[in-house]
KEKOL-419558 format. One record per residue (C-alpha): x, z, y; residue in three letters. Coordinates in Angstrom, 2 decimals, always signed. Layout:
<pafis>
((X Z Y) "ALA")
...
</pafis>
This chain:
<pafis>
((-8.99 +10.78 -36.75) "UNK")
((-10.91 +14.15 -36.41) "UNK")
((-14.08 +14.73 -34.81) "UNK")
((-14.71 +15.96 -30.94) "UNK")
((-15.97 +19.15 -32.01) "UNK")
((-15.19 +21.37 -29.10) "UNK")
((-14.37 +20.38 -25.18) "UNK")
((-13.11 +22.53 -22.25) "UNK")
((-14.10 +21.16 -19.06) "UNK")
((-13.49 +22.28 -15.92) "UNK")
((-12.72 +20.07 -13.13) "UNK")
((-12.19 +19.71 -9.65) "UNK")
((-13.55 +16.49 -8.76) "UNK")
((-17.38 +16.44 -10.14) "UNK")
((-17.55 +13.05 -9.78) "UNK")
((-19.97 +11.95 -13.40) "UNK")
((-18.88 +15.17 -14.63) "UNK")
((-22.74 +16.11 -15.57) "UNK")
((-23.65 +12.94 -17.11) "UNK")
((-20.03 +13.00 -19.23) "UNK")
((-20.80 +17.03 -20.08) "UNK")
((-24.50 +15.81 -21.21) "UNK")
((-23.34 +12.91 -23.70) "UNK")
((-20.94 +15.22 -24.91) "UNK")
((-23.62 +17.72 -25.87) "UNK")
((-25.86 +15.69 -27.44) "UNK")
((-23.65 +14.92 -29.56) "UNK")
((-23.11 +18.18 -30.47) "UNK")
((-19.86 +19.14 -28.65) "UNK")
((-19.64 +22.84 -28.15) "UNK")
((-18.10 +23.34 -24.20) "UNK")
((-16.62 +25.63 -22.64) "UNK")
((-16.50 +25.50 -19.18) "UNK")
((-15.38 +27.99 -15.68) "UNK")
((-16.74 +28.94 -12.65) "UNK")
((-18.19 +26.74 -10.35) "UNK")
((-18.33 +23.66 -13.24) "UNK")
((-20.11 +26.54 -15.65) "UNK")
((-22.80 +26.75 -12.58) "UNK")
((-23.19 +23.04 -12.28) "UNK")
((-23.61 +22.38 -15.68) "UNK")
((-26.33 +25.34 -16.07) "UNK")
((-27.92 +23.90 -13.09) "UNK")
((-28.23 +20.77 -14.84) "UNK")
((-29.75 +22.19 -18.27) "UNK")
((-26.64 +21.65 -20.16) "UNK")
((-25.26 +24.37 -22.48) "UNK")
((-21.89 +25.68 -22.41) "UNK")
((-19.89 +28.62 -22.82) "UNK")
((-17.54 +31.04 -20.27) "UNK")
((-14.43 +30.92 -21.39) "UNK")
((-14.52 +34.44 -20.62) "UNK")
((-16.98 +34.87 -22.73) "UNK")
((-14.64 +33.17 -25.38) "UNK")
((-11.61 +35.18 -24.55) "UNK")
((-12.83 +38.32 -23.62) "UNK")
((-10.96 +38.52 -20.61) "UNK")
((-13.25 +37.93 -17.39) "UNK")
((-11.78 +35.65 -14.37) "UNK")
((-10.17 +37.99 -12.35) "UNK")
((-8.08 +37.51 -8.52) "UNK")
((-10.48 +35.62 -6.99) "UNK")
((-10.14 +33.74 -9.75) "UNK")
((-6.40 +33.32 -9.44) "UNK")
((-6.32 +33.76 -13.68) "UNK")
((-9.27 +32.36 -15.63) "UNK")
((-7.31 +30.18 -18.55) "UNK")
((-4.29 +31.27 -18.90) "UNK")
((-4.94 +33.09 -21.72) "UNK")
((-3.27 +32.49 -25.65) "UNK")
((-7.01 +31.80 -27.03) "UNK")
((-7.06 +28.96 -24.61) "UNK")
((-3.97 +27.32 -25.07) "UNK")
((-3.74 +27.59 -28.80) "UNK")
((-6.60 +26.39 -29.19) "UNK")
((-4.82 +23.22 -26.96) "UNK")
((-1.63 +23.63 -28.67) "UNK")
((-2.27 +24.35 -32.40) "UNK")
((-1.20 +21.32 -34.51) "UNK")
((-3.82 +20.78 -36.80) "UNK")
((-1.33 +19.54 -39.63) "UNK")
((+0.79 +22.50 -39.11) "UNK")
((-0.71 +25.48 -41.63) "UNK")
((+1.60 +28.09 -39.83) "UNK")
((-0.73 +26.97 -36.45) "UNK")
((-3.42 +27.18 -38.41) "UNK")
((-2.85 +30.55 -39.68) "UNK")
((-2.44 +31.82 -36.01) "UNK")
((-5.35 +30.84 -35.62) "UNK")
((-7.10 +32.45 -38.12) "UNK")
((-5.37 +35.45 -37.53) "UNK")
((-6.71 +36.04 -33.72) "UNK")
((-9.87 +34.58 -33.64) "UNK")
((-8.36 +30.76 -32.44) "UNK")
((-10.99 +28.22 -31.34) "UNK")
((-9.54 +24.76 -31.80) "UNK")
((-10.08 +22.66 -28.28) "UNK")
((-10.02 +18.91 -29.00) "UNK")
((-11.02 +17.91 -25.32) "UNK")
((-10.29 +18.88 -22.53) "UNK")
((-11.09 +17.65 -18.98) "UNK")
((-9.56 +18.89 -16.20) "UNK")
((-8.68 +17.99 -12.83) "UNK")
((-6.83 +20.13 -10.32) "UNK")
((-7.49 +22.01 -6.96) "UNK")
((-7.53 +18.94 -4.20) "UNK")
((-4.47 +20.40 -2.75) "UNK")
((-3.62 +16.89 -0.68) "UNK")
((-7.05 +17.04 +1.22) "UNK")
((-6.44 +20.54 +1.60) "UNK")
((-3.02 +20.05 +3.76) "UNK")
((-4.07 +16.66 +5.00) "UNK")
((-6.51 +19.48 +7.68) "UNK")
((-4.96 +19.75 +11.09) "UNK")
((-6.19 +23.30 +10.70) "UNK")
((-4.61 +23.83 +7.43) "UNK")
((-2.65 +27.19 +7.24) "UNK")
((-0.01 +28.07 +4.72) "UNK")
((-2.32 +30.61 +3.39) "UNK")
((-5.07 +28.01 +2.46) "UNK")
((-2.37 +25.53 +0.82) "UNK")
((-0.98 +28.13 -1.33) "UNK")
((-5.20 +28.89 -2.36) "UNK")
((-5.04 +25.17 -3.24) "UNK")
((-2.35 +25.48 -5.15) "UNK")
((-3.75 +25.25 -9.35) "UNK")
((-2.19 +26.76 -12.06) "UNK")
((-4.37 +27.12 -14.88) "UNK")
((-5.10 +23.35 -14.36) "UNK")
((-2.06 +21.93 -14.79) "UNK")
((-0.92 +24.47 -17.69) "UNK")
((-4.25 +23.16 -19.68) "UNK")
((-3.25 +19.20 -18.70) "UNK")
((+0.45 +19.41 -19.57) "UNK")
((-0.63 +21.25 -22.71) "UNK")
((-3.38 +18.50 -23.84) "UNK")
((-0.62 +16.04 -22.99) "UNK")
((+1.93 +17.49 -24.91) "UNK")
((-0.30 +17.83 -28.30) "UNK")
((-2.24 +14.00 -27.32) "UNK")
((-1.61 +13.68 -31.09) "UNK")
((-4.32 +16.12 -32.19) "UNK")
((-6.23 +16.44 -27.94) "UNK")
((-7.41 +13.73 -25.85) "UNK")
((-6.99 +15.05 -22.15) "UNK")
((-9.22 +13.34 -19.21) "UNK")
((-8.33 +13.57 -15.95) "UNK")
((-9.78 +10.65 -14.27) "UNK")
((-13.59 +10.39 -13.98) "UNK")
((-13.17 +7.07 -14.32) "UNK")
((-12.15 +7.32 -18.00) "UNK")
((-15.30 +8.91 -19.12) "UNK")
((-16.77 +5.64 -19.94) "UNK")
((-14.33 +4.82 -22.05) "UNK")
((-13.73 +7.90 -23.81) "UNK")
((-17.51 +8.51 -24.39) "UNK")
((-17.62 +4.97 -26.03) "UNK")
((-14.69 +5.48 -28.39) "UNK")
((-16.24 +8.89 -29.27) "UNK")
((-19.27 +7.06 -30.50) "UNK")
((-17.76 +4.08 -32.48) "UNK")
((-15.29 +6.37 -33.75) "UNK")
((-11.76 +4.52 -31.76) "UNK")
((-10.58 +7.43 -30.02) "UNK")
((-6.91 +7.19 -31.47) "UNK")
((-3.47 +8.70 -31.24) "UNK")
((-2.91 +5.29 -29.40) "UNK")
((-5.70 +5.74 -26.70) "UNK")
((-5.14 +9.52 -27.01) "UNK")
((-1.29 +8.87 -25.69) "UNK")
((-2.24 +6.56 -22.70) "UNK")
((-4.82 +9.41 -21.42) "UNK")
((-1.61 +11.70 -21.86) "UNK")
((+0.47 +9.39 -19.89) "UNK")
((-1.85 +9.43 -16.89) "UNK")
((-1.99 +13.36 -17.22) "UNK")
((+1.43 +13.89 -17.16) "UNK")
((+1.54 +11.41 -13.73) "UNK")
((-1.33 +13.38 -12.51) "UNK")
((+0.52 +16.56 -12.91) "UNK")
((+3.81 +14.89 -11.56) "UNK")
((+2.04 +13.75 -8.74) "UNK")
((+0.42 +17.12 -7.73) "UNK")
((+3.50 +18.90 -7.68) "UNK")
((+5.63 +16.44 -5.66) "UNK")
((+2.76 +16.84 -2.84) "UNK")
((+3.31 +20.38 -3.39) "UNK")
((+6.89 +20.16 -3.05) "UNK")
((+6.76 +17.73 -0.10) "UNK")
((+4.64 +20.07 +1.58) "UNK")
((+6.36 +23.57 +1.42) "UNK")
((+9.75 +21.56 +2.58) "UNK")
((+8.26 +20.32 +5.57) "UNK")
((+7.15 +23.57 +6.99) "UNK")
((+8.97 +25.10 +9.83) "UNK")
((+9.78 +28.94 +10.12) "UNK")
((+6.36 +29.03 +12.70) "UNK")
((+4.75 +27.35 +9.99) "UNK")
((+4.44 +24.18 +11.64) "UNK")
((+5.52 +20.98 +9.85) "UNK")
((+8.14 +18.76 +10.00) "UNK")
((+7.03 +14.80 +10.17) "UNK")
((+9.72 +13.98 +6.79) "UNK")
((+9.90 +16.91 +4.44) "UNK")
((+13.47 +18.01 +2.98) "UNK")
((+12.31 +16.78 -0.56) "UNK")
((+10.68 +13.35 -0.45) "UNK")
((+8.38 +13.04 -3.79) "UNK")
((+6.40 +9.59 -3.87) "UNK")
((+4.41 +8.08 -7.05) "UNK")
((+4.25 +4.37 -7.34) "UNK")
((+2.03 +2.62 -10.41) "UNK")
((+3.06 -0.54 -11.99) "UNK")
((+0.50 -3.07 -11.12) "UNK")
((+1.00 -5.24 -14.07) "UNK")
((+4.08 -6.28 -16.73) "UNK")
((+7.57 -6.92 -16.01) "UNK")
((+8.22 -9.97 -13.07) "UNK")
((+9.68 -12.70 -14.98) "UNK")
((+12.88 -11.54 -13.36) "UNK")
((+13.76 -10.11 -9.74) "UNK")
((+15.33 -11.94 -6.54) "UNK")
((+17.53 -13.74 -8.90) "UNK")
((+16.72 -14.88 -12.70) "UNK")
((+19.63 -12.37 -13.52) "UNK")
((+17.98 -9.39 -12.41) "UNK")
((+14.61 -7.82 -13.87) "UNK")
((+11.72 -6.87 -11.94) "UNK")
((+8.61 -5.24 -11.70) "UNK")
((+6.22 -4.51 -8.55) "UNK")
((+4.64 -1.06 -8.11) "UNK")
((+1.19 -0.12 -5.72) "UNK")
((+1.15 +3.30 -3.71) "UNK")
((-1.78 +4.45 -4.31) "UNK")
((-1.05 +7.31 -1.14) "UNK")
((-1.33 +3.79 +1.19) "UNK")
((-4.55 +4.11 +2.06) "UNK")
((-4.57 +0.31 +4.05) "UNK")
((-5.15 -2.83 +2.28) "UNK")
((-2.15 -3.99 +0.67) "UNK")
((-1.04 -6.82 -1.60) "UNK")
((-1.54 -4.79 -4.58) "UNK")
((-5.07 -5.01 -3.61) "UNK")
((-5.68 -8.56 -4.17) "UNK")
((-7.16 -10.18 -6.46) "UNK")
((-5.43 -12.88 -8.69) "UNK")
((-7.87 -15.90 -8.47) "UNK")
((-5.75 -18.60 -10.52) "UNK")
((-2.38 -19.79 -10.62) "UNK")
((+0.68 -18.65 -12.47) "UNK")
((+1.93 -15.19 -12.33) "UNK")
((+3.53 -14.10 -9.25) "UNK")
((+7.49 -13.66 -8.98) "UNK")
((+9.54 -11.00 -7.40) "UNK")
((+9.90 -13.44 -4.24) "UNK")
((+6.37 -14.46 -4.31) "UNK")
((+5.28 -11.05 -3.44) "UNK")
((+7.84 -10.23 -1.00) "UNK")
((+7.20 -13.56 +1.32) "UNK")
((+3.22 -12.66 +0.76) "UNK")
((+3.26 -9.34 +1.88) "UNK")
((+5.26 -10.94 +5.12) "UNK")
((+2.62 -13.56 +5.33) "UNK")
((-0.75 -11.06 +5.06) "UNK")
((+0.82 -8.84 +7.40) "UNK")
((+1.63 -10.92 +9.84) "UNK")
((-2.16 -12.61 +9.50) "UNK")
((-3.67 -9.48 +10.03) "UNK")
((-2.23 -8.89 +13.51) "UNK")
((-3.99 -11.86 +14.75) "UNK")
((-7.81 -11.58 +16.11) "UNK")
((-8.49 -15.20 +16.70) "UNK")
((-8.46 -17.62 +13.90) "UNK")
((-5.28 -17.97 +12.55) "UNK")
((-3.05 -19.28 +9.48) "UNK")
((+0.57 -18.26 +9.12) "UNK")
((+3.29 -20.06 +6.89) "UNK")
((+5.99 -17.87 +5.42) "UNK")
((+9.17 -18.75 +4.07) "UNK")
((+12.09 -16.57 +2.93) "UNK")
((+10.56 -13.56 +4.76) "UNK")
((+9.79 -15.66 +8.09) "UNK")
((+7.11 -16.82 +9.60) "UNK")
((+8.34 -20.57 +9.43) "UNK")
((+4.99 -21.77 +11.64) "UNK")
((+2.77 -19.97 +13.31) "UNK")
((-0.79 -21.28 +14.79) "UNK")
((-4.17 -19.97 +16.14) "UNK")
((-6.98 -22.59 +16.91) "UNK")
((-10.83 -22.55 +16.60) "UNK")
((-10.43 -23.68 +13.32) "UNK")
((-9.26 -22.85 +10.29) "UNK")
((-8.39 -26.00 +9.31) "UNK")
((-6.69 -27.31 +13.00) "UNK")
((-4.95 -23.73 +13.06) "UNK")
((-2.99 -24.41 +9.63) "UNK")
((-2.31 -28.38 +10.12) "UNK")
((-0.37 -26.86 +13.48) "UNK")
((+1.12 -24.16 +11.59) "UNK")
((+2.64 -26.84 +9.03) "UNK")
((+3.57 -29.04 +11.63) "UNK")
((+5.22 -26.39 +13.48) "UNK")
((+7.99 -26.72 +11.16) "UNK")
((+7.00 -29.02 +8.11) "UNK")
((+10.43 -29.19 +6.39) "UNK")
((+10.20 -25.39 +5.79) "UNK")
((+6.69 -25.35 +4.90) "UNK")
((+7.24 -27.02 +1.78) "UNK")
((+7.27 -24.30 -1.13) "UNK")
((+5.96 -21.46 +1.53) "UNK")
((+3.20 -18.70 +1.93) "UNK")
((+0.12 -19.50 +3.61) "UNK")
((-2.14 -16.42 +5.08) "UNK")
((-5.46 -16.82 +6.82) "UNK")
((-7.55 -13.98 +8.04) "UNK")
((-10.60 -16.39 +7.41) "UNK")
((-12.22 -17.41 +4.49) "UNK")
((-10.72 -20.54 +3.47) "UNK")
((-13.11 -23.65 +3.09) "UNK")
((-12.92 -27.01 +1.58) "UNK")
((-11.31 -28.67 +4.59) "UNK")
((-8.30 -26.60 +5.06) "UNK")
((-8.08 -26.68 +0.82) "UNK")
((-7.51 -30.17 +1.46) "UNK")
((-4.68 -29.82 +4.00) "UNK")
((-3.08 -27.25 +1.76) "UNK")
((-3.68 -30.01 -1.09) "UNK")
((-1.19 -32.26 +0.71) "UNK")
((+2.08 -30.09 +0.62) "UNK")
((+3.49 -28.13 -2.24) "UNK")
((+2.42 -24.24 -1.53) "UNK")
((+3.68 -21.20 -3.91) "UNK")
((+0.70 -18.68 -2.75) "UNK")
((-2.52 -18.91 -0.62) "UNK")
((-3.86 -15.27 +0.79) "UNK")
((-7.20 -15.40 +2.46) "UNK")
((-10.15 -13.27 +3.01) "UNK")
((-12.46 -15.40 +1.04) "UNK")
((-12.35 -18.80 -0.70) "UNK")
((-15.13 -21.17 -0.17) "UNK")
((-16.72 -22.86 -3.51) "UNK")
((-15.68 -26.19 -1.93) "UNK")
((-12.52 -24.99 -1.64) "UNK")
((-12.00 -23.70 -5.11) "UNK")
((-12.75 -26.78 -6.24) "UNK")
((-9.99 -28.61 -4.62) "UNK")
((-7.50 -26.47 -5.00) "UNK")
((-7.97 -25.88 -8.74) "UNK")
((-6.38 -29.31 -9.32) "UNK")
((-3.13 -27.22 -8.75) "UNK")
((-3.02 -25.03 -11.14) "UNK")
((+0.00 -23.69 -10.72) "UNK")
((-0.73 -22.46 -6.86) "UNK")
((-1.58 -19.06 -6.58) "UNK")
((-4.59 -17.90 -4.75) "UNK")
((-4.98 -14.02 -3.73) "UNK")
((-8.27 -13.44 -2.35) "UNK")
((-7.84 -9.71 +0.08) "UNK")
((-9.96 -7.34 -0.20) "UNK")
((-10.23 -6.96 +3.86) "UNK")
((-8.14 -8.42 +6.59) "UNK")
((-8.03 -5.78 +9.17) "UNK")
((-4.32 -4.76 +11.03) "UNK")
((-1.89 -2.72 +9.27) "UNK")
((-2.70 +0.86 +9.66) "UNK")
((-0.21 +3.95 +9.83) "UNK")
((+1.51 +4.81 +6.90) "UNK")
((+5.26 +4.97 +5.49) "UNK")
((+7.96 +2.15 +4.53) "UNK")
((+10.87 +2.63 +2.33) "UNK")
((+14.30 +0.33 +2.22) "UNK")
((+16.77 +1.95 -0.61) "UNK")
((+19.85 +1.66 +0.26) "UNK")
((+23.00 +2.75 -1.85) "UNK")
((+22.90 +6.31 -2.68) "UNK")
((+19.79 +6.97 -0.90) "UNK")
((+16.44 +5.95 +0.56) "UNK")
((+15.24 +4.75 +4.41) "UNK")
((+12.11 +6.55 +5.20) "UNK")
((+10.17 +5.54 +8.22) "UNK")
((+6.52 +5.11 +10.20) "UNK")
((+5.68 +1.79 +9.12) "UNK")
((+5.66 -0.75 +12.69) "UNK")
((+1.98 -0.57 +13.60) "UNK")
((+2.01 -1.40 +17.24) "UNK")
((-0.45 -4.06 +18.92) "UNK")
((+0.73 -4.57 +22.27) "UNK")
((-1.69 -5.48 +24.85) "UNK")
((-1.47 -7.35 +28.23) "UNK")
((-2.09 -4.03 +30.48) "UNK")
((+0.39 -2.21 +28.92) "UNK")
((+3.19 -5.12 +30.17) "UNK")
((+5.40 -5.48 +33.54) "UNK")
((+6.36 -8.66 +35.04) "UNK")
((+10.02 -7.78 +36.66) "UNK")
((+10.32 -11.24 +38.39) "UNK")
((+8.93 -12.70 +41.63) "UNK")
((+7.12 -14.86 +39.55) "UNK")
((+3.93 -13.81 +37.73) "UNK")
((+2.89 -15.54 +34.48) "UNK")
((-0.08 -17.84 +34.55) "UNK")
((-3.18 -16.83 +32.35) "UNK")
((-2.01 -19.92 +30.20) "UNK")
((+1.48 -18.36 +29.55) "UNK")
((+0.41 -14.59 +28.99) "UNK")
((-1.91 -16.22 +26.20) "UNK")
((+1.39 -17.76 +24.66) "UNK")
((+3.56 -14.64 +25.14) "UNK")
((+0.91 -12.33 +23.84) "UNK")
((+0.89 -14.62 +20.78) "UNK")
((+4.65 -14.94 +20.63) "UNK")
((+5.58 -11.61 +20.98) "UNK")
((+2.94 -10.88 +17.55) "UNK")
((+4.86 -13.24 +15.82) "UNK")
((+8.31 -12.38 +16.84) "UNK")
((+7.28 -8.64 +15.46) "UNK")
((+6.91 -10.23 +11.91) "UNK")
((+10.74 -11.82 +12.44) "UNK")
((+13.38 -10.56 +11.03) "UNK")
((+16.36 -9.37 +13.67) "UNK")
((+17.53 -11.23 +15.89) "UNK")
((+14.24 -12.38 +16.64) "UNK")
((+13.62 -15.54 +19.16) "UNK")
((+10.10 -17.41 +18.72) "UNK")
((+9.06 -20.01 +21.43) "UNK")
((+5.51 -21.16 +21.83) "UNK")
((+2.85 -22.84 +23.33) "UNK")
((-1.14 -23.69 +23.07) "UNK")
((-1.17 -20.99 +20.18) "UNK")
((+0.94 -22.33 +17.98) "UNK")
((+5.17 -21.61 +17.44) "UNK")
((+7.77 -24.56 +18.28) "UNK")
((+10.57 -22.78 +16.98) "UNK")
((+11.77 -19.56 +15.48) "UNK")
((+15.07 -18.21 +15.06) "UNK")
((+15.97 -15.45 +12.61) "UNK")
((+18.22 -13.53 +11.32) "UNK")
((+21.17 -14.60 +13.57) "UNK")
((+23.90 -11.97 +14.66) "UNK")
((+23.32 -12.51 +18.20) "UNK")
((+20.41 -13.11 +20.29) "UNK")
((+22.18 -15.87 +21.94) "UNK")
((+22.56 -18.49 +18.47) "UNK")
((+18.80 -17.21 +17.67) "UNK")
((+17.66 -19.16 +21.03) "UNK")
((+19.32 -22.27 +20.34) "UNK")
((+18.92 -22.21 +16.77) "UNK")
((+14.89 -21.93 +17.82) "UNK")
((+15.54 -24.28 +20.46) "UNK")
((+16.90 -26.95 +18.36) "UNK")
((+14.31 -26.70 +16.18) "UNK")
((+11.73 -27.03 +18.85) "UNK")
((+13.14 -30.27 +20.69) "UNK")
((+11.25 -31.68 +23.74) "UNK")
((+8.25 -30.12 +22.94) "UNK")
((+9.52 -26.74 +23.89) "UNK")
((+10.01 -27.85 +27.73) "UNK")
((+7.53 -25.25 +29.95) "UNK")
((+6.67 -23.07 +26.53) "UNK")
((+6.71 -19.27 +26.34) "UNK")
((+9.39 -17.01 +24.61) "UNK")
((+9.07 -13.64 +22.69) "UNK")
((+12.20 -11.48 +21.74) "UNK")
((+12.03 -8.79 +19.68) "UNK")
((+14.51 -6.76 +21.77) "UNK")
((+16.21 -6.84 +25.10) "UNK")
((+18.72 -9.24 +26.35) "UNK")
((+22.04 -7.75 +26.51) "UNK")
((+23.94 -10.24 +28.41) "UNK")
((+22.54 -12.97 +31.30) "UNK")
((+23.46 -15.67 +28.70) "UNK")
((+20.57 -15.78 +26.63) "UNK")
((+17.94 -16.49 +29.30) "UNK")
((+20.66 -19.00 +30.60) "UNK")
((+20.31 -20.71 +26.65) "UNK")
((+16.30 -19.94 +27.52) "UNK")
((+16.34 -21.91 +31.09) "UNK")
((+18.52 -24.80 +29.63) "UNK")
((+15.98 -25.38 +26.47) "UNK")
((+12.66 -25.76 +29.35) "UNK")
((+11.54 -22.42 +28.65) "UNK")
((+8.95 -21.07 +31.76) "UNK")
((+8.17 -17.53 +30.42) "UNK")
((+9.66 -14.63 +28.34) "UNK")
((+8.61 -11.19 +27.38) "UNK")
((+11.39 -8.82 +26.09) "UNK")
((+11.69 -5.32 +25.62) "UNK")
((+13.82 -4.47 +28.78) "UNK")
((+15.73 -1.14 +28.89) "UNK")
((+19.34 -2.74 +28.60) "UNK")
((+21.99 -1.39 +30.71) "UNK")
((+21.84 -5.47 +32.52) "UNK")
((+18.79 -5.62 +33.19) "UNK")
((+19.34 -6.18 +36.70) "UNK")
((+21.72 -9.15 +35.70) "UNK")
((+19.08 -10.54 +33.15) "UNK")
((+15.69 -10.47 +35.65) "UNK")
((+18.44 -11.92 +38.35) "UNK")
((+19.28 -15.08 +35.93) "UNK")
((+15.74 -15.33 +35.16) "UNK")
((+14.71 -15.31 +38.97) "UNK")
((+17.49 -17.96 +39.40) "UNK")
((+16.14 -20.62 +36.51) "UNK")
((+12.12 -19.89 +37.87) "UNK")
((+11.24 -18.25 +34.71) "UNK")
((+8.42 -15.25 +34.63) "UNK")
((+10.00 -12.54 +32.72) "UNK")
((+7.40 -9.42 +30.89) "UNK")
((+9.07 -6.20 +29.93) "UNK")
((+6.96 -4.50 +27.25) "UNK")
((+9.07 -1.08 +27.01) "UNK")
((+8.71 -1.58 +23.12) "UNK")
((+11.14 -2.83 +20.28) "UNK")
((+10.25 -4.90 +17.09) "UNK")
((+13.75 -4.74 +15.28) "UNK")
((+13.22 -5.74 +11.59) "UNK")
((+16.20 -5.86 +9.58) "UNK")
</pafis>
């Protein structure tokens, strides 16, 4: 491979750019550099050229055009095996560039402003940038392109043992060309949100979104027939599965990380000590208890049939006597905020069992969920909402106790993580029965109702959405149920708080839907 003989840099983001700029040139690296990186690098006692001193052409429009400029980009561009490049370059005075390190105008900070004008995101708009990255890219066979401070290790070490390659050269290219892909789809999602006044729109009229492979191919998808692969957004800025850390166990399948995601979000919603079992999506058994251990034993016994092969969250760390517990039943994935050294140690007799220690276990923040769907994609505000006590009204003439807000509070969190219809009874903190899934509120109640037996008699019921007919708090009143918090807002509601009023049940509107399909 040839030599680093000459580096443009000229970045953004200054993050390490002086140490990376002083390696470079003591090593003898001539650089050329612009405006306000020129200045930093000066200011540091580093050497380095203008590159309009190099071109002859000084930055001019407010430095709208600094290097766009043919000496520039064949010096980028030239292929060093081709002798008609290389005669170019002879011919006017051609500097080759093997380096070049750029990163472009922070354009999604810029916007991100509530005082943000049009006229300051089109100044944040780079064009030199991304003309020097796509052509560094584009010739990675002959130019190693760095946009990523953190790369400058790396690059700096394979300069010195001599392993900077066409293969390394192409996976810096790769990131480059998502970098640039990246910028312009903010760029594009910006400009098509903007009204007329230029205010914006909440979903812009082009939707660009980059997602990064976390790691090789799934072994296969929902089904062994399909293929699969799982992808972070790194434009979440909460905690997220992709953020966990692998601790042991066997690599995770497409359904693994689909049930866990279910499982740590529902967790996080939780303030007291908590575990949650997930299976196929659903919170299976739900429990909160003052500790860890006591909260998951409930949670399993909840509904121990479906436990078997499921998802357990905490939003503690785990310790040894909880590792135990899990010991005793067949679990596919455990996701807590920390594992204790007691409890690695039991649980690494099963090796198979993944653990994913989070990075944090706070609520899930703001942000965007996607659902394709044939021919299209579902865009929406991800379901954030933590409802609290004050913001509730009981309808009926008779008022919860303090015991049964506690259980509807905590049903009603659960019932948010459940998919549609949604019907979770509970009591003392922990769920008796859960029904999912069911086309009609009705066969959710006795399908949780069943489940829960006797001990459901005086518990506490959360639905994710109103009652349409007087029927299902007649299935409520007939399983023992004493309390329920719904939505309200149907056309019956009169009807519903009636039938309630009838059976002695406290009913809680919360004025608030949790559909999840």
């Amino acid at each position: 491979m040839s030599a680093i003989t000459r580096a443009l840099i000229s970045v953004s983001d200054k993050t390490g750019v002086v140490d990376f700029a002083r390696v470079l040139a003591e090593r003898g690296v001539d650089i050329l550099s612009t405006g306000g990186t020129a200045k930093l690098l000066r200011d540091e006692g580093i050497k380095c050229r203008d590159v309009s001193d190099y071109t002859g052409f000084p930055e001019m429009m407010d430095g709208r055009v600094k290097t766009l400029n043919p000496k520039v980009h064949g010096g980028i561009l030239a292929r060093r095996d081709n002798e008609g490049d290389l005669a170019s370059m002879a011919e006017h005075g051609i500097e080759q560039i093997d380096l070049v390190c750029v990163n472009l105008y922070p354009f999604r900070q810029a916007v991100a402003k509530e005082d943000c004008t049009t006229s300051d995101a089109v100044e944040n708009i780079d064009i030199g940038g991304p003309c020097m990255v796509r052509a560094s890219a584009k010739n990675h066979k002959f130019v190693t392109i760095v946009v990523d401070p953190d790369d400058y290790a790396m690059v700096l070490a394979c300069i010195d043992d001599d392993s900077l390659d066409e293969d390394k050269r192409r996976a810096l290219a790769v990131k480059a060309f998502a970098h640039t892909a990246a910028y312009d789809g903010a760029i594009a999602n910006y400009f098509s949100s903007l009204n007329k006044d230029g205010s914006r729109r909440k979903f812009p009229d082009v939707f660009t979104r980059q997602f990064i492979k976390t790691a090789d191919e799934l072994r296969y998808g929902e089904n062994p027939h399909q293929d699969g692969a799982f992808y972070a957004d790194p434009e979440d800025a909460g905690i997220s599965l992709a953020d966990c850390e692998v601790l042991q166990g066997k690599a995770l399948s497409y359904n693994n990380i689909a049930d866990a995601d279910a499982a740590f979000g529902c967790v996080r919603d939780f303030i007291e000590t908590t575990a949650v079992i997930v299976k196929h999506a659903n919170p299976c058994g739900v429990a909160s208890d003052e500790t860890l251990a006591d909260a998951y034993e409930k949670a399993r016994a909840a509904d121990s049939v479906s436990a078997f092969g499921g998802i357990a969250a905490f939003n503690r760390e785990l310790d040894e006597a909880t590792a135990k517990l899990i010991a005793e039943t067949f679990m596919e994935v455990v996701i807590a905020p920390g594992f204790s050294d007691g409890a690695r140690a039991v649980l690494a007799a099963k090796k198979n069992l993944r653990l994913l220690l989070a990075p944090g276990i706070e609520p899930v923040s703001g942000g965007l969920e996607f659902k394709r769907v044939n021919g299209g994609l579902l865009v929406q505000e991800r379901d954030a909402h933590q409802l609290e006590r004050k913001d509730c009204k009981v309808v009926t003439k008779r008022q919860p106790s303090d015991e049964e807000w506690r259980d509807l509070l905590f049903g009603w969190t659960v019932a948010k993580h459940v998919k549609s219809n949604a019907i979770v009874f509970s009591k003392g903190g922990v769920t008796l029965g859960v029904g999912a899934g069911q086309m009609n509120r009705v066969n959710s109640t006795r399908i949780a109702a069943h489940h829960g037996g006797e001990a459901i008699k005086d518990s506490a019921v959360a639905s994710d959405a109103f009652f349409p007919f007087r029927d299902g708090v007649d299935a409520l009143a007939e399983a023992g149920a004493k309390a329920v918090i719904q939505p309200g807002s149907s056309v019956r509601d009169e009807e519903v708080i009636a039938a309630a009023d009838e059976h002695g049940i406290a009913m809680v509107f919360t004025g608030i839907r949790h559909f999840r399909h």
